[in-house]
OpenMM code with the backbone's topology and positions (N, CA, C; nanometers):
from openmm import Vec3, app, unit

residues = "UNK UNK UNK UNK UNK UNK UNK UNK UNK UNK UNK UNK UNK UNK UNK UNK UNK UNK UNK UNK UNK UNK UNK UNK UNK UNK UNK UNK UNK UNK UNK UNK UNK UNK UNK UNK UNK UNK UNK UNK UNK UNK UNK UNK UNK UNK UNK UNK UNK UNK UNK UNK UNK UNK UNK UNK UNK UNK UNK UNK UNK UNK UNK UNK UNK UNK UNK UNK UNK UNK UNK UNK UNK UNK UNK UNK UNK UNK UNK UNK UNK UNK UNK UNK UNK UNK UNK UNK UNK UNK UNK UNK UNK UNK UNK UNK UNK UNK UNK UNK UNK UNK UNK UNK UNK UNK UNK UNK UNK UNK UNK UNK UNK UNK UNK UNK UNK UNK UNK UNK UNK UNK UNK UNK UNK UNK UNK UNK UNK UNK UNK UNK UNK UNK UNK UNK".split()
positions = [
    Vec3(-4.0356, -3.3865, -6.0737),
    Vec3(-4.0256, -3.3716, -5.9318),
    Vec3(-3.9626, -3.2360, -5.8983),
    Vec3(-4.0135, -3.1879, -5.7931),
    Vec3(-3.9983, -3.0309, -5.7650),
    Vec3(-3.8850, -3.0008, -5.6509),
    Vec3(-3.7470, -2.9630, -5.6969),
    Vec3(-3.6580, -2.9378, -5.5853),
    Vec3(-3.7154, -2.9048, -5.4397),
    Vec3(-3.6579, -2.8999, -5.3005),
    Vec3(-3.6951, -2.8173, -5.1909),
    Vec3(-3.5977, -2.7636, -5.1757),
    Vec3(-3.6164, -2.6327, -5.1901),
    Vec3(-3.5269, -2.5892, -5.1009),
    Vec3(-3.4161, -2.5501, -4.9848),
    Vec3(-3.3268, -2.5560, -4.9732),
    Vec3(-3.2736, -2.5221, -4.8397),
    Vec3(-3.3218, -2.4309, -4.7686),
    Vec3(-3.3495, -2.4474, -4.6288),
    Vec3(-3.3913, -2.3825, -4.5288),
    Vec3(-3.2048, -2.3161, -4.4816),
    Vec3(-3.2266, -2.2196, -4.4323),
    Vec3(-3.1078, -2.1180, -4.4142),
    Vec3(-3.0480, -2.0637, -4.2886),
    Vec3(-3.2374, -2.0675, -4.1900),
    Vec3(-3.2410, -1.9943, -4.0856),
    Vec3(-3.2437, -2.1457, -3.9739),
    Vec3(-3.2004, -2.0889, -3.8403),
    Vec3(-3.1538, -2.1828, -3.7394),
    Vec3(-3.3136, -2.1509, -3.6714),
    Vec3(-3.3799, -2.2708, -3.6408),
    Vec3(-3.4778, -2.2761, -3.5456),
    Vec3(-3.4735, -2.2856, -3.4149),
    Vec3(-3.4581, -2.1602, -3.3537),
    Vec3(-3.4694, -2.1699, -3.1761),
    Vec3(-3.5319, -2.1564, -3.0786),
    Vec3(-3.6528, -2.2468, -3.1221),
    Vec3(-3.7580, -2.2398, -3.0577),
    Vec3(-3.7228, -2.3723, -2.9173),
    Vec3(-3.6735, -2.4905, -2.9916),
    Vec3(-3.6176, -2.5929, -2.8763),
    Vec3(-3.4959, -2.5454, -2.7959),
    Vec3(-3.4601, -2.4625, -2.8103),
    Vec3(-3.3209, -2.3832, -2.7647),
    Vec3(-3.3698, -2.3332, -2.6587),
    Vec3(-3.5413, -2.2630, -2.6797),
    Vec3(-3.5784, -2.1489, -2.5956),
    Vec3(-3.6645, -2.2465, -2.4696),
    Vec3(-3.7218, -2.3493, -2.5259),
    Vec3(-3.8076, -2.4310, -2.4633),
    Vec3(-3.7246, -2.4988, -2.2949),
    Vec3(-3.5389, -2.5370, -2.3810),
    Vec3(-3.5096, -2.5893, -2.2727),
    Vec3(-3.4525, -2.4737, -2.1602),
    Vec3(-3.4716, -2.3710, -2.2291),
    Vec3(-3.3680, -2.2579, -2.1295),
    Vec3(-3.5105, -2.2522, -2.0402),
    Vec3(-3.6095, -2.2267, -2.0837),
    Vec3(-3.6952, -2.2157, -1.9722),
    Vec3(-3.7304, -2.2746, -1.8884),
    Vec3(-3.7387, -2.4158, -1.9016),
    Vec3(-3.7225, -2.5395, -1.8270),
    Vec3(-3.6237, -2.5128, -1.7442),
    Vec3(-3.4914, -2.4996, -1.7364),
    Vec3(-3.3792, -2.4846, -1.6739),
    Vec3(-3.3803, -2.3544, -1.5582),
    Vec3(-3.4546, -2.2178, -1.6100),
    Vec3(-3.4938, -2.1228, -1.5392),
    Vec3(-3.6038, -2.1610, -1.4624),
    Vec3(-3.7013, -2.2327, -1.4510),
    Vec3(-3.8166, -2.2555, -1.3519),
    Vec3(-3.7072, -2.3546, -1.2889),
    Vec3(-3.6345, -2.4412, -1.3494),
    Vec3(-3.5604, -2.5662, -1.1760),
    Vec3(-3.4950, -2.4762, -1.1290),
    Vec3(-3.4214, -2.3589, -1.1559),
    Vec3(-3.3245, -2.3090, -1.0741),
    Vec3(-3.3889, -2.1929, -0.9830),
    Vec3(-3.5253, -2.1365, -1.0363),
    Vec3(-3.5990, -2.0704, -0.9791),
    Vec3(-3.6854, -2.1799, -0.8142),
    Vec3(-3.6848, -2.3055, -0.8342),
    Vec3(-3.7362, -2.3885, -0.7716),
    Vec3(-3.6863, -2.4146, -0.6321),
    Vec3(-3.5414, -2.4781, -0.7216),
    Vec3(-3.4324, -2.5162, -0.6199),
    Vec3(-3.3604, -2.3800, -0.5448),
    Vec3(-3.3293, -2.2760, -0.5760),
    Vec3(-3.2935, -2.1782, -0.5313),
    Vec3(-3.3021, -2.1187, -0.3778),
    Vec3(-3.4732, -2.1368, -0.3360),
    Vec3(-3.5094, -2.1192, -0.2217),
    Vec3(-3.4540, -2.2348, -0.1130),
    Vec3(-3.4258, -2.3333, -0.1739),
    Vec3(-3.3979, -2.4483, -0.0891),
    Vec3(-3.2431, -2.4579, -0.0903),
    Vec3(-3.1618, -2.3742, -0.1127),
    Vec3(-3.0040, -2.4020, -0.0835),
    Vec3(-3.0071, -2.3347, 0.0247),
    Vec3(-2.8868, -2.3556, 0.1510),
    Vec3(-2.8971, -2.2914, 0.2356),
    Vec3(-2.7723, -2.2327, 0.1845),
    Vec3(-2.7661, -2.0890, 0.2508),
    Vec3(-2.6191, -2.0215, 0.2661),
    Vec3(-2.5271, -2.0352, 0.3280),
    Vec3(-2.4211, -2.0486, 0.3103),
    Vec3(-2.2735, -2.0887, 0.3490),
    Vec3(-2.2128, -1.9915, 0.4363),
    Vec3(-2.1996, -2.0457, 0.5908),
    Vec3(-2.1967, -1.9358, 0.6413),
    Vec3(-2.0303, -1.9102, 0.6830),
    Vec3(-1.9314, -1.8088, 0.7581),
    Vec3(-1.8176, -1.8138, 0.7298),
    Vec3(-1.7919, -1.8149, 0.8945),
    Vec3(-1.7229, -1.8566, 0.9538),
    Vec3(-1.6576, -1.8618, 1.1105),
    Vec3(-1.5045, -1.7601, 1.1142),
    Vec3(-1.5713, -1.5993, 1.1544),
    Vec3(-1.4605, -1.5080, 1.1142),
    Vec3(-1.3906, -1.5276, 1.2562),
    Vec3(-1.2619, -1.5168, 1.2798),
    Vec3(-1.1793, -1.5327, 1.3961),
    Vec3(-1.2417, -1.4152, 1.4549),
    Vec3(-1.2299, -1.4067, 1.6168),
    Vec3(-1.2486, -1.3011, 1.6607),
    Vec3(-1.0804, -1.2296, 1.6506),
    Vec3(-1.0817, -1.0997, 1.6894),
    Vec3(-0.9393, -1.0126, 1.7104),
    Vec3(-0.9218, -1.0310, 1.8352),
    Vec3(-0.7845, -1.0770, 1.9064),
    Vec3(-0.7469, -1.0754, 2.0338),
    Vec3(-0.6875, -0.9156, 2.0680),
    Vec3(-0.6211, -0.8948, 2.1907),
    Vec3(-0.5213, -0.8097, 2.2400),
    Vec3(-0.4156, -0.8171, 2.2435),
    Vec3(-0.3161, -0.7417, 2.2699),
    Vec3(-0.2012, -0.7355, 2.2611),
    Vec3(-0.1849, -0.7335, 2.3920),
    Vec3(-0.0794, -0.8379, 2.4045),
    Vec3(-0.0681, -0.8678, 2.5668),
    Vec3(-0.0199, -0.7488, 2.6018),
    Vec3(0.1230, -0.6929, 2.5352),
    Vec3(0.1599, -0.5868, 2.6153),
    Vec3(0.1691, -0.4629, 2.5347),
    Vec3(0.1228, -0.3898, 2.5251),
    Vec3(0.0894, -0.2345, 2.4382),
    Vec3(0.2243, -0.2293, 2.4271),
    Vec3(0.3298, -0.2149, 2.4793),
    Vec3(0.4689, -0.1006, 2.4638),
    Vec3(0.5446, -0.2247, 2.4101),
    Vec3(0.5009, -0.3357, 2.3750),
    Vec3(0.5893, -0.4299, 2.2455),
    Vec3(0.5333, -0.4608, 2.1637),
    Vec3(0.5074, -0.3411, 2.1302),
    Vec3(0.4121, -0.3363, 1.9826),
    Vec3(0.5205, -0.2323, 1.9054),
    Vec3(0.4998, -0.2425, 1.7852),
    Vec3(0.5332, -0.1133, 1.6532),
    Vec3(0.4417, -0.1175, 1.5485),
    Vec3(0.4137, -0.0315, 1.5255),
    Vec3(0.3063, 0.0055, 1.4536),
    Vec3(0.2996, 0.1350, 1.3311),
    Vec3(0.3288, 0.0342, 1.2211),
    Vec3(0.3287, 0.0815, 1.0768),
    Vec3(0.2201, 0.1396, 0.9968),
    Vec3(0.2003, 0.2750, 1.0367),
    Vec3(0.0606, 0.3365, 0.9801),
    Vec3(0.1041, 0.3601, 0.7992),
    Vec3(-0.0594, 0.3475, 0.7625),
    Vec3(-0.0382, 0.3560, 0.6283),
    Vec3(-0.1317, 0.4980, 0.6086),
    Vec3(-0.0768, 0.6189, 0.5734),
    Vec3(-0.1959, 0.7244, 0.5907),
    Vec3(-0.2840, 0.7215, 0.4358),
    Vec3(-0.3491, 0.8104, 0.4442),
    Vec3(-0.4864, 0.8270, 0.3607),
    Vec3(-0.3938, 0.8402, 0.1635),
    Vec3(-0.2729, 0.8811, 0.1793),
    Vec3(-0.2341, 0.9323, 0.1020),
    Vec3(-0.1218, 0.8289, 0.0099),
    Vec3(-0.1271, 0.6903, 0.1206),
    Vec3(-0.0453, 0.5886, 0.1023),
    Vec3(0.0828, 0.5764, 0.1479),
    Vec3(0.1160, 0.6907, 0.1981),
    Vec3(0.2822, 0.7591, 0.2553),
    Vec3(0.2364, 0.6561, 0.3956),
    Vec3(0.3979, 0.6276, 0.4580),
    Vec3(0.3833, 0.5295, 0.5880),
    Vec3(0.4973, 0.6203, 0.6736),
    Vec3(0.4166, 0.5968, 0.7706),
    Vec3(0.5074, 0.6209, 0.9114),
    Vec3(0.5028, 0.5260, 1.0232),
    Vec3(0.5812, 0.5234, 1.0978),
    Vec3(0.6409, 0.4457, 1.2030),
    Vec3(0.5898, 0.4469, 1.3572),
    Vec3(0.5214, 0.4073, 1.4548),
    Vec3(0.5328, 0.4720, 1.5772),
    Vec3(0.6148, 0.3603, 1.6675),
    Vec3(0.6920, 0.3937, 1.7284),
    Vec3(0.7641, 0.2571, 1.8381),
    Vec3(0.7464, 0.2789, 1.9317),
    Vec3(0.5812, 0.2659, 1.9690),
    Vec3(0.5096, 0.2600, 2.0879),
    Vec3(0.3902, 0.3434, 2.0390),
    Vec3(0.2619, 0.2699, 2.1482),
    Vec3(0.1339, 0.3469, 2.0987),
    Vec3(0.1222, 0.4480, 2.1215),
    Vec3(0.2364, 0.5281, 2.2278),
    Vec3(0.2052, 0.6405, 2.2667),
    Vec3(0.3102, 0.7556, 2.2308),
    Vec3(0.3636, 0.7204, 2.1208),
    Vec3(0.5045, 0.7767, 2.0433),
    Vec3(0.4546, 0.8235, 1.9274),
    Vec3(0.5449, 0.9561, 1.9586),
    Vec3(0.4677, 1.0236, 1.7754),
    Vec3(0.5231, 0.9255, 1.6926),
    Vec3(0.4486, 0.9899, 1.5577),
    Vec3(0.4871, 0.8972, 1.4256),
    Vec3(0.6053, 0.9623, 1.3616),
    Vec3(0.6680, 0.8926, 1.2979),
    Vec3(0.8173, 0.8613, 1.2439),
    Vec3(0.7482, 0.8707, 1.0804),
    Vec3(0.7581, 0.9449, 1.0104),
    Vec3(0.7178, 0.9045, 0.8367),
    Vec3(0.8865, 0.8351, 0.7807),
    Vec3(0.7998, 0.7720, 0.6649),
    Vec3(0.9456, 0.6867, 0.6218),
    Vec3(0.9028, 0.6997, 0.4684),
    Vec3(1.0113, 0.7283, 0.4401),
    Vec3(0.9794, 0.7538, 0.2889),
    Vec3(0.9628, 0.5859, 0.2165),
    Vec3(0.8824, 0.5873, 0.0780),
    Vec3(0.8843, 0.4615, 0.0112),
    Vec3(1.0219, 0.3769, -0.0126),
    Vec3(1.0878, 0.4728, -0.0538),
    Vec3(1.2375, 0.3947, -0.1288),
    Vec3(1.3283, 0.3125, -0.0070),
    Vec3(1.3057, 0.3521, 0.1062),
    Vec3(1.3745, 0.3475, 0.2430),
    Vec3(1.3089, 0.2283, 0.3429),
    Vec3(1.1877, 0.2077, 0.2549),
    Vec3(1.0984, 0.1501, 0.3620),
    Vec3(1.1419, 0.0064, 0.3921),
    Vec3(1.1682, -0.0625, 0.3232),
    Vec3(1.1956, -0.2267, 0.3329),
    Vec3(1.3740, -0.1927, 0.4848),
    Vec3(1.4161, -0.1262, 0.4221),
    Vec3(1.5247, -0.1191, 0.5227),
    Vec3(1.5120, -0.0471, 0.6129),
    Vec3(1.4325, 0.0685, 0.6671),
    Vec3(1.3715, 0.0894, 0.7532),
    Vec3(1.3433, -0.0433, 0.8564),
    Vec3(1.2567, -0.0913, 0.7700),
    Vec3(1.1715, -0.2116, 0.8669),
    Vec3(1.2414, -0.3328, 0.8942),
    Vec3(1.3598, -0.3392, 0.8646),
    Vec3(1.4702, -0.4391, 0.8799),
    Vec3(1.5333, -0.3829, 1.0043),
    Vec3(1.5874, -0.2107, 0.9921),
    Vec3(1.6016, -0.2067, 1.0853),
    Vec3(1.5421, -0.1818, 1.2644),
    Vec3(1.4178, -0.1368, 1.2592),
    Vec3(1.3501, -0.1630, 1.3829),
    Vec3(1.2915, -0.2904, 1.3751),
    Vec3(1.3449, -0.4175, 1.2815),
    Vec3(1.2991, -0.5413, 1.3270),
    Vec3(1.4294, -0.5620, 1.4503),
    Vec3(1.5901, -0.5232, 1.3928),
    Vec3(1.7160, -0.5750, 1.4646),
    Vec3(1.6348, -0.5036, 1.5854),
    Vec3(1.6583, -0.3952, 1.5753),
    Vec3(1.6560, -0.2954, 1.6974),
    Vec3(1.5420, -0.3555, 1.8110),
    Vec3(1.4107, -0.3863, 1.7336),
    Vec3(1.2960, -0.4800, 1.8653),
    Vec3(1.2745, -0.5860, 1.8187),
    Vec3(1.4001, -0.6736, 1.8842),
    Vec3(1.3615, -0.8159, 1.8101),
    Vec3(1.2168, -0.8593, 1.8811),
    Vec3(1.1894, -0.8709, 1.9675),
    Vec3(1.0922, -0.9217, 2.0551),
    Vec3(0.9686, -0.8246, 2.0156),
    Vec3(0.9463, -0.7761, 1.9745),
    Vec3(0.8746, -0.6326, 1.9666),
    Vec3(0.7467, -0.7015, 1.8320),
    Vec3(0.6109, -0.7167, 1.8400),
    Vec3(0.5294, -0.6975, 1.7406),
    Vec3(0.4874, -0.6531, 1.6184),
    Vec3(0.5035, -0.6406, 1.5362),
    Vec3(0.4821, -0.5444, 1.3997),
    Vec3(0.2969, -0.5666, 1.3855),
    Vec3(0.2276, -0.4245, 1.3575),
    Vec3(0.0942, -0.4049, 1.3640),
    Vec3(0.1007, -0.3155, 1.2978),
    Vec3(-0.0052, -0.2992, 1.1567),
    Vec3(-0.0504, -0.2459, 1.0436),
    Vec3(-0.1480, -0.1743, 1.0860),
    Vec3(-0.1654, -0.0476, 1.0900),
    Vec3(-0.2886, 0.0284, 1.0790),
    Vec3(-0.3023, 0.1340, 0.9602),
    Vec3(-0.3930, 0.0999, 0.8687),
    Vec3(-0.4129, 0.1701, 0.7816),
    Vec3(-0.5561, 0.2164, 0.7500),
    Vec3(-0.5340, 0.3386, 0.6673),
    Vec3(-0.6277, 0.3829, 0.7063),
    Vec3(-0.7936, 0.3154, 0.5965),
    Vec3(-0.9034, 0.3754, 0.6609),
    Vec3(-1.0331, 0.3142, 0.6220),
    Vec3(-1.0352, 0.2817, 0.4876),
    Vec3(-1.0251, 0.4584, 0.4007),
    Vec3(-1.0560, 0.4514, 0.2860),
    Vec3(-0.9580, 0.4393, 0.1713),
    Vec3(-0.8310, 0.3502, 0.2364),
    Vec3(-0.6811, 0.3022, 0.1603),
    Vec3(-0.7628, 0.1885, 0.0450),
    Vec3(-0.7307, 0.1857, -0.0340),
    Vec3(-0.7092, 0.0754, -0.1171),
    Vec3(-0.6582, -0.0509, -0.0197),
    Vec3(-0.7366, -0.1632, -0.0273),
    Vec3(-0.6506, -0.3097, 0.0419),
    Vec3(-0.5512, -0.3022, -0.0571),
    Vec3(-0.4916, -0.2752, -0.1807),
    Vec3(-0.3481, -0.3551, -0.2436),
    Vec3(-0.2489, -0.2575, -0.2277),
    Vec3(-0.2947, -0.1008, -0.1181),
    Vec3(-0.1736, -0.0741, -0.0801),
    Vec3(-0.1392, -0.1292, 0.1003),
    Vec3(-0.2263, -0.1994, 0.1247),
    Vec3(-0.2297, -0.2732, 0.2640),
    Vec3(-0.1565, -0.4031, 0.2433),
    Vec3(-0.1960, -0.4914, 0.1210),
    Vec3(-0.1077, -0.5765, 0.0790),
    Vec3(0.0480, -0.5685, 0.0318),
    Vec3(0.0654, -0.4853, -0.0472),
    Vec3(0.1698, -0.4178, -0.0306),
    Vec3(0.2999, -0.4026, 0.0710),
    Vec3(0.2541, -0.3230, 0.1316),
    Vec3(0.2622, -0.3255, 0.2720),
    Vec3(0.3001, -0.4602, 0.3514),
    Vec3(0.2225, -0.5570, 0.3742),
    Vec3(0.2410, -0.6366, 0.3968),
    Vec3(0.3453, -0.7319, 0.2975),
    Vec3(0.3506, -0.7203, 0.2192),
    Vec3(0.4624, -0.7979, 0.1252),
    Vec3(0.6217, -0.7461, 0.1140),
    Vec3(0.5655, -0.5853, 0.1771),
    Vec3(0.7644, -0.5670, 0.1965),
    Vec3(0.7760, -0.5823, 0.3356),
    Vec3(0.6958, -0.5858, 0.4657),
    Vec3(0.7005, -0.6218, 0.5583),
    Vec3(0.7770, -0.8065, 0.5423),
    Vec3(0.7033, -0.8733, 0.5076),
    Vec3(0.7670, -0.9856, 0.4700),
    Vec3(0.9342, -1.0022, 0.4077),
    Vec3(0.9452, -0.9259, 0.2508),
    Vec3(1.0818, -0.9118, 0.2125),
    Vec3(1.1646, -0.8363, 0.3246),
    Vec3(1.1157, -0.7999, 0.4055),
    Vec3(1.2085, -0.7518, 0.5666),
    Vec3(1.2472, -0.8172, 0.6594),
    Vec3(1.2175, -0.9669, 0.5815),
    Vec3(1.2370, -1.0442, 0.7207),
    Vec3(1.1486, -1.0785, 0.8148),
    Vec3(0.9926, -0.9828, 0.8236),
    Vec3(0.9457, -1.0076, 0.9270),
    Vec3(0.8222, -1.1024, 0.9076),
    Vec3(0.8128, -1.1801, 0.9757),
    Vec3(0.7338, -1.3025, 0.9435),
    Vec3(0.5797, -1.3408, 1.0063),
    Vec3(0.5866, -1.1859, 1.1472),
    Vec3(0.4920, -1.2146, 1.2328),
    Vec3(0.4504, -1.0440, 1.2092),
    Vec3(0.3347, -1.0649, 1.1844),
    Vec3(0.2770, -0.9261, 1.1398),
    Vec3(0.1097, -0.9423, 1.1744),
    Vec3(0.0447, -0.8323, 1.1964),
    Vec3(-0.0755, -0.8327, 1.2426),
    Vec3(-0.1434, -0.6833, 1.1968),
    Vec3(-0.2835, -0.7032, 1.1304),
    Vec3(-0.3541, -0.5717, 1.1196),
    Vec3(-0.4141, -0.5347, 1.2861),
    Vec3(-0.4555, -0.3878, 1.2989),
    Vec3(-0.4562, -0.3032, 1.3358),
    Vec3(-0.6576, -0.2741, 1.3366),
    Vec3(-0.7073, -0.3618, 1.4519),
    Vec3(-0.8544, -0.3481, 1.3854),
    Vec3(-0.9309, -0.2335, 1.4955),
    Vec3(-1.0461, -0.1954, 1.4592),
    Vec3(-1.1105, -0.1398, 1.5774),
    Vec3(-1.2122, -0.2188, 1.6711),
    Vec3(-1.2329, -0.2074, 1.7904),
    Vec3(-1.3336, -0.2336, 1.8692),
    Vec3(-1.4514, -0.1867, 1.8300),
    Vec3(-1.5830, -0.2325, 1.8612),
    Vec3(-1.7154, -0.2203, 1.8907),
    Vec3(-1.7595, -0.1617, 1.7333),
    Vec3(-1.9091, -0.1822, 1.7101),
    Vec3(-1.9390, -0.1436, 1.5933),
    Vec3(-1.9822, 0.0041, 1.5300),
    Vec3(-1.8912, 0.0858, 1.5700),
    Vec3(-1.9559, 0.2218, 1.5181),
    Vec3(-1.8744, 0.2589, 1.4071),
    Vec3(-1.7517, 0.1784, 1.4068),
    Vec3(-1.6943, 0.2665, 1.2546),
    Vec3(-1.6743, 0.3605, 1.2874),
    Vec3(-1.5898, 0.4503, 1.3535),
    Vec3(-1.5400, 0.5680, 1.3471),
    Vec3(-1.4215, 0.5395, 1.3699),
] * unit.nanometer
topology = app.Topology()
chain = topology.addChain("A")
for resn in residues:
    res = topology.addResidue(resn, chain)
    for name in ("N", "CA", "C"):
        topology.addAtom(name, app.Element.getBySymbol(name[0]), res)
């Protein structure tokens, strides 16, 4: 009687059979999922412009201050900043805190931002959006 051999190599031909099966249902079903759509808040106003402060973040990541929309900007150095913002929280208690940073910032120096705003105590904070759709 004549040994057989061991076979060595893995046959993946049923391997390939079911992947394709699996690619035509998902090719099938695909058209028939609907998309999930998202309900973005709209942005309100600020009831009153001059109890606002407003923490710009410039292009360069450096922040400055304005305490009022129509007040030059105040730069504040990094190391200073958390106590900075502690102190024009005492100084306008009633007063808004609003983030405007700029377009082409990184969001995790906007987060940032927002996270020493927080270690400051301040609990009510708001971005800084634009009106109408032109992007400028």
């Amino acid at each position: 009687m004549r040994q057989r051999r061991l076979m060595n190599q893995i046959n993946v031909v049923p391997y390939i059979d079911v992947m394709l099966v699996l690619l035509v249902i998902f090719m099938v079903t695909a058209p028939m999922i609907q998309p999930g759509s998202i309900d973005v808040p709209a942005a309100g106003f600020a009831t009153d412009p001059s109890q606002v402060i407003i923490i710009e973040i410039k292009k360069d990541g450096s922040h400055a201050v304005k305490e009022s929309p129509n007040s030059p900007s105040t730069p504040i150095s990094d190391i200073r900043f958390i106590a900075e913002l502690q102190a024009l929280h005492a100084k306008y208690p009633g007063h808004k805190m609003v983030v405007a940073a700029d377009r082409n910032l990184s969001y995790q120096k906007v987060i940032d931002t927002l996270e020493s705003a927080r270690q400051a105590g301040i609990t009510q904070i708001s971005l800084l959006t634009q009106s109408g759709a032109t992007g400028k």
